[in-house]
C-alpha positions in Angstrom: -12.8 7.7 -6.7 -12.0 7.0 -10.3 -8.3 5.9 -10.6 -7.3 9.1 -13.2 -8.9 11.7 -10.4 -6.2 14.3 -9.4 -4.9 14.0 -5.8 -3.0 17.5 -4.9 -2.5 18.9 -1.4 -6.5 20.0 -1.0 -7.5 16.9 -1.7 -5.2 15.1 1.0 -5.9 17.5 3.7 -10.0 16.7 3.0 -8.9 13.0 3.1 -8.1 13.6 6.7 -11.5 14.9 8.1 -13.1 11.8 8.5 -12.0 9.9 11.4 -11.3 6.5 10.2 -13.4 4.3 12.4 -15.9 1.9 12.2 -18.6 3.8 14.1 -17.9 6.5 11.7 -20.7 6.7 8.9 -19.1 8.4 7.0 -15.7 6.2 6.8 -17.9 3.0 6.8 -20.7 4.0 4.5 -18.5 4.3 1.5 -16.3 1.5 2.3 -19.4 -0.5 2.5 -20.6 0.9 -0.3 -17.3 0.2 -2.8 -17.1 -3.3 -0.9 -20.4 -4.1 -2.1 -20.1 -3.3 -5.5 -16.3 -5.3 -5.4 -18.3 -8.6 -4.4 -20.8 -8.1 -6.7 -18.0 -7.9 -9.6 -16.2 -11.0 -8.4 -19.4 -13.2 -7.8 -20.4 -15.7 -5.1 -17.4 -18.0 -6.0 -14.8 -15.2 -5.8 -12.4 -14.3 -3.4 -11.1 -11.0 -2.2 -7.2 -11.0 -0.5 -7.0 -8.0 2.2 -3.6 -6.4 1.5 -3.6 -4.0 4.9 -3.4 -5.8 8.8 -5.4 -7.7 9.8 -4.8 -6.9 13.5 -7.0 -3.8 13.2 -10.5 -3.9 13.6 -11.3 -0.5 11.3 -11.5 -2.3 8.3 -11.8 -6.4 9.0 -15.2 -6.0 10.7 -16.8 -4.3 7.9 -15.1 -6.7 5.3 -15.9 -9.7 7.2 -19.4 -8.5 7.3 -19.5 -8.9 3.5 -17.2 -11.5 2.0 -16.8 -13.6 5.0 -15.0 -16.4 4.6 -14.1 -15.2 0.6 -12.0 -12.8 2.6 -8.4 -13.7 2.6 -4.9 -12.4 3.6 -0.7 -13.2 3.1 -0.1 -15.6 6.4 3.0 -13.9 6.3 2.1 -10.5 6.8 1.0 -11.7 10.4 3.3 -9.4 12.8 4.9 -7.1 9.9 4.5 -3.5 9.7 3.3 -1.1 6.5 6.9 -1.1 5.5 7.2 -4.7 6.2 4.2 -5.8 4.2 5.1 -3.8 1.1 8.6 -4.9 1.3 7.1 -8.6 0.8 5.2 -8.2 -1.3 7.4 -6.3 -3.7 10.0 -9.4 -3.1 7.1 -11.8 -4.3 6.5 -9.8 -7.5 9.7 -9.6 -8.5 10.2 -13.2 -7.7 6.9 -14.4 -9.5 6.2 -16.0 -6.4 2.2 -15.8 -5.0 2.1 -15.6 -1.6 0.3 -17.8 0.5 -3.1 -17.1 1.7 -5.4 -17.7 4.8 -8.9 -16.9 5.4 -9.1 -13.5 7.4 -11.9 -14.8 10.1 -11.3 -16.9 13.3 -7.0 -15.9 12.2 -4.5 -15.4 14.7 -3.8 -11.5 14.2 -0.6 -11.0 15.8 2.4 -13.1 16.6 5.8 -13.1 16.9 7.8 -10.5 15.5 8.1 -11.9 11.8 11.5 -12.5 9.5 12.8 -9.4 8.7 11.3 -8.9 4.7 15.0 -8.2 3.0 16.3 -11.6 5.5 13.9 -13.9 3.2 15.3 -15.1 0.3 13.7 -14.3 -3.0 
C-alpha cells in the first residue's frame, strides 16, 4: 500500500476480512510478496529488525522463511506487550540509544515478565 494512500473507516473494516494466519493465502501471499521485494532492496548482506513479537508464529515463520538468520529483533522486547514494546522504543529514540539486537531464529520467545518500559532509565 503506498504510504500517502487514504485509510478511512471502509478501508479499516476491509482490513479485517482476512484472517491473519499463516495458512491464510491471502494474509501470507502479500506478506510474502512485500517481504520479498524488502530483501531484494537490502541485498544479501543486509539485515531486517522485526519490530512486532516474536512469540507469535503468524508472521516469524514466513519471515524466517526469507531472511533467515538476516532476521533480527530488540532482546528486550522478549516478554513485553504492544504497549510495552512501543513504549521502548520511543524511550530509545528519544534517548539516541539503538537497541540491542538478536537474531530472531532458534530465540527464546518468551520469558519472564520484563522491566516495566517507563522503570528503565533513559
Amino acid at each position: 500500500m503506498d504510504p500517502d494512500t487514504w485509510v478511512g473507516p471502509a478501508e479499516l473494516r476491509a482490513f479485517g476480512t482476512t484472517d491473519i494466519a499463516v495458512d491464510d493465502l491471502r494474509y501470507r501471499r502479500p506478506l510474502q510478496r512485500d517481504a520479498r521485494a524488502l530483501a531484494r532492496k537490502i541485498g544479501a548482506g543486509g539485515t531486517a529488525v522485526l519490530l512486532g513479537s516474536i512469540a507469535l508464529p503468524k508472521y516469524r515463520e514466513i519471515l524466517l522463511e526469507l531472511f533467515g538468520d538476516r532476521l533480527l529483533f530488540p532482546r528486550d522486547f522478549v516478554g513485553r506487550g504492544d504497549m510495552s514494546r512501543g513504549a521502548l522504543l520511543l524511550r530509545a529514540a528519544q534517548s539516541g540509544r539503538e537497541l540491542p539486537y538478536e537474531k530472531v531464529r532458534d530465540a527464546i520467545f518468551t520469558g519472564r515478565r520484563a522491566v516495566r518500559a517507563h522503570d528503565l532509565q533513559p
